[in-house]
C-alpha positions, -999 to 999 in steps of 0.1 A, spaced: -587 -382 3 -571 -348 3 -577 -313 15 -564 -281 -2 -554 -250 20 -546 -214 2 -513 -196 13 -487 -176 -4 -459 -186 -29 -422 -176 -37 -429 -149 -60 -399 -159 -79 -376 -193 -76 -339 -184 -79 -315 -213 -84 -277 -209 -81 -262 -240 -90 -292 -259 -90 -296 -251 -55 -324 -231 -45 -313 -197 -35 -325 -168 -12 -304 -135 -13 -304 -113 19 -286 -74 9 -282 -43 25 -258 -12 19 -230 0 38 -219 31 57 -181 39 45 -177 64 69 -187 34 99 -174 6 84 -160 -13 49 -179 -44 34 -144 -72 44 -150 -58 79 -186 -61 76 -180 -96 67 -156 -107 92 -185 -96 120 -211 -112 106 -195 -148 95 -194 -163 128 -233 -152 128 -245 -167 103 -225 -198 109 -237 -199 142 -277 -198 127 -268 -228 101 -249 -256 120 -284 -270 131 -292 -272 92 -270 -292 74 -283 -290 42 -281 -252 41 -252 -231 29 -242 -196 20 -224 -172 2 -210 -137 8 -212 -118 -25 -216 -84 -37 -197 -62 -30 -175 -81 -5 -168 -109 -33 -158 -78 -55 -132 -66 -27 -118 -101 -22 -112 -103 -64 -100 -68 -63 -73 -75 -35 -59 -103 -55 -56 -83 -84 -42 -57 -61 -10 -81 -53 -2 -87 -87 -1 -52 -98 16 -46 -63 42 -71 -72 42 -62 -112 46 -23 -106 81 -30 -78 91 -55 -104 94 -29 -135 104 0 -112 132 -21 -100 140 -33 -140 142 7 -147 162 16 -119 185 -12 -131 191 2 -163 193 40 -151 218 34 -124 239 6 -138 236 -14 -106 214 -36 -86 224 -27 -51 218 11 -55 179 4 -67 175 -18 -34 185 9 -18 166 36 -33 135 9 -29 144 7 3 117 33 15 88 16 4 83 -5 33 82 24 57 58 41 33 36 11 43 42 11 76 31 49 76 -3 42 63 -10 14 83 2 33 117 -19 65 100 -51 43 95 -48 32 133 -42 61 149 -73 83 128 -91 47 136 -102 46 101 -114 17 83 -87 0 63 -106 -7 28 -100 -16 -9 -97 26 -18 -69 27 14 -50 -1 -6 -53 20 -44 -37 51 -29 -9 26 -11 0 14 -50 1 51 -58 22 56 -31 48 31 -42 58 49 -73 58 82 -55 79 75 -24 111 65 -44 114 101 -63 130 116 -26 153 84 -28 161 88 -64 170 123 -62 196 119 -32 215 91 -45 216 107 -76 233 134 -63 251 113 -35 267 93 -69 275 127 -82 288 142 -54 316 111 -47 319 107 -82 335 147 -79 351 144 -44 357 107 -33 345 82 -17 346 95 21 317 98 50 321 136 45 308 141 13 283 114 21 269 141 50 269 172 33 253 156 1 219 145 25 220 183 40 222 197 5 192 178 -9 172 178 27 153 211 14 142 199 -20 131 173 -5 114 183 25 96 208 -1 84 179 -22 70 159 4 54 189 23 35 202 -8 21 173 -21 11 162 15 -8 196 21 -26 190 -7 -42 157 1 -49 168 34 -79 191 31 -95 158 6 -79 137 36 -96 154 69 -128 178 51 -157 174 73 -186 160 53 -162 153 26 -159 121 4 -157 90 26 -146 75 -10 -122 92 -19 -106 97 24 -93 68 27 -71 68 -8 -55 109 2 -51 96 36 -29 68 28 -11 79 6 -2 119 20 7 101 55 26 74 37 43 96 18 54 122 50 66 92 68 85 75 43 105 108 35 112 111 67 125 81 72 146 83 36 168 114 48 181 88 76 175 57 63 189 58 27 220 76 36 232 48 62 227 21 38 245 37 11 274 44 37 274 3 40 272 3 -2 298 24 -8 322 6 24 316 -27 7 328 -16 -27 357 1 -12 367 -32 7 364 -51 -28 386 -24 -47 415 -25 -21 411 -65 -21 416 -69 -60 442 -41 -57 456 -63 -31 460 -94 -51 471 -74 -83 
């Protein structure tokens, strides 16, 4: 009637939702690689191995699950932390066109670590994105402190191109100094050999993010507060006008 054969078992049945579940893991080399671009390789894989199998699925987990929930959390406090800077330099400055234009710089600190990260041909990864929210709060200080003294400087001599000019070249040193000693501090924890593929990625973006952005800031900020202070010029001679 029947016949019995001996073979080996599933030492332990794991079930995730109901289903039966097998889990495959491994560890990754940061200095090669980072576990999203891990995952973008080896997706088209794996779906490649199930299509035949209909009733099998998967799941990426681990550490790659933890990176996708950490970048969300990363765009809220991306969006929360340029939200309450922009709130405080509301209140500081009395005005809500001079904070867009002392926030002005952020973008191009972002642009510098993302150039930075392709040029070194370094993995872009979850520590990359921590030292780019760093960054944010950092890069605006070089913007604060010239139209600060831009608002003073106008304030004392009117509102001419002039004073505009010699008010950039009076702060260029402090802030050249700024950004040059806090970027040659990250560097040695940024290039090391042998040194902490953790931490790399987090001093790289933000010391090259930080250099480009000033850079960028001593041009940058200056024209668009020429087009500021034009505007509110235009709108004092127009209610002038009409008086």
């Amino acid at each position: 009637m029947a016949s019995f054969t001996e073979a080996p078992g599933a030492f332990v049945i794991r079930r995730f939702n109901r289903k039966r579940t097998m889990a495959v893991s491994g560890d990754i080399d940061l200095k090669k690689t980072t576990s999203l671009k891990m995952t973008k390789t080896i997706t088209p894989y794996i779906e490649s191995l199930i299509k035949d199998y209909p009733g099998l699925s998967y799941r990426i987990g681990g550490e790659s699950k933890d990176t996708v929930e950490s970048l969300d959390s990363f765009k809220k406090a991306l969006v929360a932390s340029i939200f309450i800077i922009f709130i405080m330099l509301v209140v500081q400055f009395s005005s809500m066109a001079q904070p867009i234009i002392i926030m002005s710089a952020i973008p191009f600190g972002l642009v510098g670590v993302v150039a930075s990260f392709k040029i070194l041909g370094l993995p872009f990864g979850f520590m990359a994105l921590m030292g780019m929210l760093g960054l944010v709060g950092v890069v605006i200080n070089d913007s604060i402190v010239l139209v600060t003294f831009i608002n003073r400087s106008l304030k004392e001599k009117g509102h001419n191109l002039e004073t505009l000019i010699n008010s950039t070249v009076t702060r260029f040193r402090p802030v050249v100094l700024t950004t040059v000693t806090t970027v040659v501090g990250l560097l040695p924890v940024a290039h090391m050999p042998g040194g902490d593929p953790f931490l790399r990625p987090m001093a790289t973006s933000f010391a090259y993010g930080l250099l480009f952005s000033s850079a960028i800031t001593l041009v940058f900020v200056p024209a668009c507060y020429k087009i500021y202070i034009d505007f509110v010029d235009k709108r004092i001679s127009k209610k002038l006008a009409q008086v």
